[in-house]
C-alpha positions as a Markdown table, in Angstrom:
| # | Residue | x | y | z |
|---|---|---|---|---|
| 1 | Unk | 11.2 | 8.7 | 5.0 |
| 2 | Unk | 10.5 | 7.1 | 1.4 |
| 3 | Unk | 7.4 | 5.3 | 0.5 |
| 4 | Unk | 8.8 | 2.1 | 0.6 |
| 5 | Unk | 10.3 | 2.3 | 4.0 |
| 6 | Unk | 6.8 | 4.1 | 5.1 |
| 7 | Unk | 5.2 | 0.7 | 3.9 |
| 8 | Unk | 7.5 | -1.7 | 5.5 |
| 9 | Unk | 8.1 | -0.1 | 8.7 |
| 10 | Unk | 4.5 | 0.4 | 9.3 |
| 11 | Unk | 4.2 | -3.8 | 8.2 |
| 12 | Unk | 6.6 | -4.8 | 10.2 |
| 13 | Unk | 5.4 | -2.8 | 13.2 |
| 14 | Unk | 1.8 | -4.0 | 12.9 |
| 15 | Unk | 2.8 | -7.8 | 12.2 |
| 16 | Unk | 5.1 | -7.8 | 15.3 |
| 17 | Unk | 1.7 | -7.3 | 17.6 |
| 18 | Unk | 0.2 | -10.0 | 19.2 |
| 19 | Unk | -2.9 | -11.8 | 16.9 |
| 20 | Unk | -2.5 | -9.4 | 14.0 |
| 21 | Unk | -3.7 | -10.5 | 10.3 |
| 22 | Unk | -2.5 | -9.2 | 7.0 |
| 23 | Unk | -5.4 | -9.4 | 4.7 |
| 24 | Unk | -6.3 | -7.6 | 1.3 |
| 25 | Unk | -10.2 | -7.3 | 1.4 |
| 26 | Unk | -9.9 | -4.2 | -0.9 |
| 27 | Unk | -8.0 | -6.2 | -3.7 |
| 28 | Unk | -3.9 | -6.1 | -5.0 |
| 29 | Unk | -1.6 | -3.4 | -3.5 |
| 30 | Unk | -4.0 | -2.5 | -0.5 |
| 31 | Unk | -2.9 | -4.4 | 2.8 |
| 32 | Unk | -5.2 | -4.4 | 6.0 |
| 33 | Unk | -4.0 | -5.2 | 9.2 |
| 34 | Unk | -6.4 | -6.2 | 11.7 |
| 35 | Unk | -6.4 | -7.6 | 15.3 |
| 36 | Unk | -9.3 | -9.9 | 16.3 |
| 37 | Unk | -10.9 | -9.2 | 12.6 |
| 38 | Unk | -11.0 | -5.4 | 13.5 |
| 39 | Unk | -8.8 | -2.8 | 11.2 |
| 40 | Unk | -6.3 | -0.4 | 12.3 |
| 41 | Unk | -4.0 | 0.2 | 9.7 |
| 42 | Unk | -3.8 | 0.1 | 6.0 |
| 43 | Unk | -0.9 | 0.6 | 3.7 |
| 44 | Unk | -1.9 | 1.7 | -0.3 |
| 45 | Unk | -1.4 | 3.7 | -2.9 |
| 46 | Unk | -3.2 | 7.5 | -3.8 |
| 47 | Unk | -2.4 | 8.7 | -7.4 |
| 48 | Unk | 1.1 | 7.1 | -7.1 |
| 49 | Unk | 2.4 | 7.8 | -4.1 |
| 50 | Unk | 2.9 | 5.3 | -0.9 |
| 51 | Unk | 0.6 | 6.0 | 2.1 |
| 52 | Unk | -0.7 | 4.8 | 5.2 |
| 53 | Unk | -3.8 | 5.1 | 7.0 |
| 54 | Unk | -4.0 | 4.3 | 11.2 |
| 55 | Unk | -6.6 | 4.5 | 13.6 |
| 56 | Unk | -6.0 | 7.3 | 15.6 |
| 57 | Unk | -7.5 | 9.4 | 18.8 |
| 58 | Unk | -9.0 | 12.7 | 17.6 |
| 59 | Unk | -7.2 | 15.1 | 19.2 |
| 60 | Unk | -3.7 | 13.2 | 18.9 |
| 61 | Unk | -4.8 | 13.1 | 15.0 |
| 62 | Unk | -5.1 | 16.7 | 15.0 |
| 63 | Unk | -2.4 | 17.6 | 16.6 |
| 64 | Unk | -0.5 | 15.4 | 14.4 |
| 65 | Unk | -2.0 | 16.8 | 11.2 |
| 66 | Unk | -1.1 | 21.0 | 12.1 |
| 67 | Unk | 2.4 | 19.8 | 13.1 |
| 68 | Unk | 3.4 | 17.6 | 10.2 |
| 69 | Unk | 2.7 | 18.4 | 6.6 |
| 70 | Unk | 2.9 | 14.3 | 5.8 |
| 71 | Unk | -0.2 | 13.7 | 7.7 |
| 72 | Unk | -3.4 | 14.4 | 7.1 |
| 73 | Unk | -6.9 | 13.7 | 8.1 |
| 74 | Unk | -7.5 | 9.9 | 6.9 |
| 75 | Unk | -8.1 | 9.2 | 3.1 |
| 76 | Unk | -11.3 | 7.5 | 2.3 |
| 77 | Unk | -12.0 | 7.3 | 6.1 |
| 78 | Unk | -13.2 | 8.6 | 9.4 |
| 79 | Unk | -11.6 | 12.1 | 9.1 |
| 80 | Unk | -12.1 | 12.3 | 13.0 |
| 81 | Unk | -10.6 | 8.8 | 13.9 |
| 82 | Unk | -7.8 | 8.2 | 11.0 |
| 83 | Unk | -5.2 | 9.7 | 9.8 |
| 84 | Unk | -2.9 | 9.7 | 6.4 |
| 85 | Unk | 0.9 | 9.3 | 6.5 |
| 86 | Unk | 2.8 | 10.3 | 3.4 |
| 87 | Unk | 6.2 | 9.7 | 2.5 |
| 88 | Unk | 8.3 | 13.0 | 3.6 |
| 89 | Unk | 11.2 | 14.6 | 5.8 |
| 90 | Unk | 8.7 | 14.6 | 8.9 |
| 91 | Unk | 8.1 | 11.0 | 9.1 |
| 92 | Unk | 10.8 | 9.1 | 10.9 |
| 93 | Unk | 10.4 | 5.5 | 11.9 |
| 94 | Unk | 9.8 | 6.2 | 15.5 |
| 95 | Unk | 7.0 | 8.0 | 15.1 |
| 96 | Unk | 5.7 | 5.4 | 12.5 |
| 97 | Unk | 6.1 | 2.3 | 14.8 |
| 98 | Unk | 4.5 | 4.5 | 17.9 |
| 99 | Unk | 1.7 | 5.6 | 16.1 |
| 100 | Unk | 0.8 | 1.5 | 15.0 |
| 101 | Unk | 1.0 | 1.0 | 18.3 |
| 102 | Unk | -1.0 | 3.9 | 19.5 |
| 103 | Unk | -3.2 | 2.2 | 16.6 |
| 104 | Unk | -3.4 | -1.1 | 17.9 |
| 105 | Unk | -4.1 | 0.3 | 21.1 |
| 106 | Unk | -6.8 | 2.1 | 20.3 |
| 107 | Unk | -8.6 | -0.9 | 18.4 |
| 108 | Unk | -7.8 | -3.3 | 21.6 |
| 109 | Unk | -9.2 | -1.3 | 24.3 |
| 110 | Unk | -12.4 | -1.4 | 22.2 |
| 111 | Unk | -12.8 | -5.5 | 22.3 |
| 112 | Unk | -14.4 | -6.8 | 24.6 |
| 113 | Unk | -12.5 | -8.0 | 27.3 |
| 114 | Unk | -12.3 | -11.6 | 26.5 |
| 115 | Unk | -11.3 | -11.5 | 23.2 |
| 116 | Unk | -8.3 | -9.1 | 24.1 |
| 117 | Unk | -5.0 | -10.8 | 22.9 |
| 118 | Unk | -3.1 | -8.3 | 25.4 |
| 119 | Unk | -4.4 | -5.2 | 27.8 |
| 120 | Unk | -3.2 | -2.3 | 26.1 |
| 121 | Unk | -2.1 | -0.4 | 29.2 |
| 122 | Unk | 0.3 | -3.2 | 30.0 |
| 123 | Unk | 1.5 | -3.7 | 26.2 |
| 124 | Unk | 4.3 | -2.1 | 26.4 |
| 125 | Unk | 6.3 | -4.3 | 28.9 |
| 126 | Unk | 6.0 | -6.6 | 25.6 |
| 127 | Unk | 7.6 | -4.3 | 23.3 |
């Protein structure tokens, strides 16, 4: 996958999930997406190239980092809860629009209950 279909697959993904903001608190060319004012991905730029950050359970992350050279641990973040996606042959939009998901998830189940715009474990029935 390409750098510019990295960045709009993950954008469309993330803005197709219930009570999601785009926002750009890091200034031009850096998009945050957030549920309930709480981050989980972040499309950008290092040195050039088109990447993507996404919150993401530590051992899924590592697993996903020794089996694909396009991820690694998260740039400029949580090494243990993010990861990096980089434009390359082992990225496929599947896997981007699961792990968004898996993203969003992750960020839900850790409102509290009230302020959940859908319970993750039933999510899927909306996809």
């Amino acid at each position: 996958m390409d750098g510019e279909t990295l960045h709009e697959v993950a954008a469309r993904t993330a803005m197709g999930l219930p009570a999601v903001a785009e926002t750009q608190p890091f200034g031009e060319g850096a998009f945050v997406y957030k549920v309930v004012g709480k981050m989980f991905v972040m499309t950008s730029e290092l040195r050039g190239v088109p990447i993507v950050n996404l919150k993401c359970a530590p051992p899924h992350g590592a697993a996903l980092v020794r089996d694909h050279d396009e991820i690694t641990p998260g740039w400029h973040m949580n090494k243990q809860h993010w990861i990096t996606l980089s434009p390359g042959d082992g990225i496929d939009e599947t896997l981007v629009e699961d792990l968004v998901g898996n993203a969003y998830d992750l960020v839900v189940a850790k409102l509290p209950q009230a302020k959940r715009p859908v319970d993750p474990a039933r999510r899927a029935q909306f996809d």
